[in-house]
C-alpha positions in Angstrom: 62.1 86.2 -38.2 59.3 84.2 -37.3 58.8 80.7 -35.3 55.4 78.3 -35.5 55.6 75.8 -33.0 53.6 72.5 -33.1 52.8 71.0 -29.7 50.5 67.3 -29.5 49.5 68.8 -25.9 48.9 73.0 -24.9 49.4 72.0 -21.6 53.0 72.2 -22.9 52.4 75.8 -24.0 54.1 77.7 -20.8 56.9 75.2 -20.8 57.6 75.7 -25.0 57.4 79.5 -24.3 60.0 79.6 -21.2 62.2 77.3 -23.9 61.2 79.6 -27.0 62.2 83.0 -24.7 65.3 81.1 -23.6 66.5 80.3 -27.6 65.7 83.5 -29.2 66.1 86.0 -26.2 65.8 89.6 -27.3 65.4 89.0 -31.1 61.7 88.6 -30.0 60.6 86.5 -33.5 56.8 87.0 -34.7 55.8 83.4 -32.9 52.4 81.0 -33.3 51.5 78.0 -31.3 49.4 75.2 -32.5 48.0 72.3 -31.0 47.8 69.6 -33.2 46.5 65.9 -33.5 49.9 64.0 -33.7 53.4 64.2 -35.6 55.4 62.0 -37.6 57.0 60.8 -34.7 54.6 59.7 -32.3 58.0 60.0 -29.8 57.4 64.0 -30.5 55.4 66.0 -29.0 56.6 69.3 -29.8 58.2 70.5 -33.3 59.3 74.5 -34.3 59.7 75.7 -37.5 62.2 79.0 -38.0 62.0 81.3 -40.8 64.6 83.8 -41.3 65.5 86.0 -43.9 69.3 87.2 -44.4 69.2 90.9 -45.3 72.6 89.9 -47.2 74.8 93.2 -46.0 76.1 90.7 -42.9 73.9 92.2 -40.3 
């Protein structure tokens, strides 16, 4: 698993991670945070993207 996170402000960094740690717990993803300009909502200021793979024998 791995998780990129988006934030409009790193001053939001410590509060993303407590949030991030919170979610995923021990499954401990690969995980990058970037600071970026603006999203498409200028409402958002923070916006993670997950990717998973299913090893397809249901673990």
């Amino acid at each position: 698993m791995r998780t990129v996170t988006y934030v409009t402000d790193m001053g939001d960094a410590p509060l993303v991670a407590k949030a991030h740690l919170e979610v995923f717990g021990e499954i401990r993803p690969a995980a990058t945070i970037v600071e970026v300009s603006a999203l498409d909502d200028p409402a958002r200021t923070v916006e993670i993207e997950v990717y998973a793979i299913e090893s397809g024998d249901g673990s």
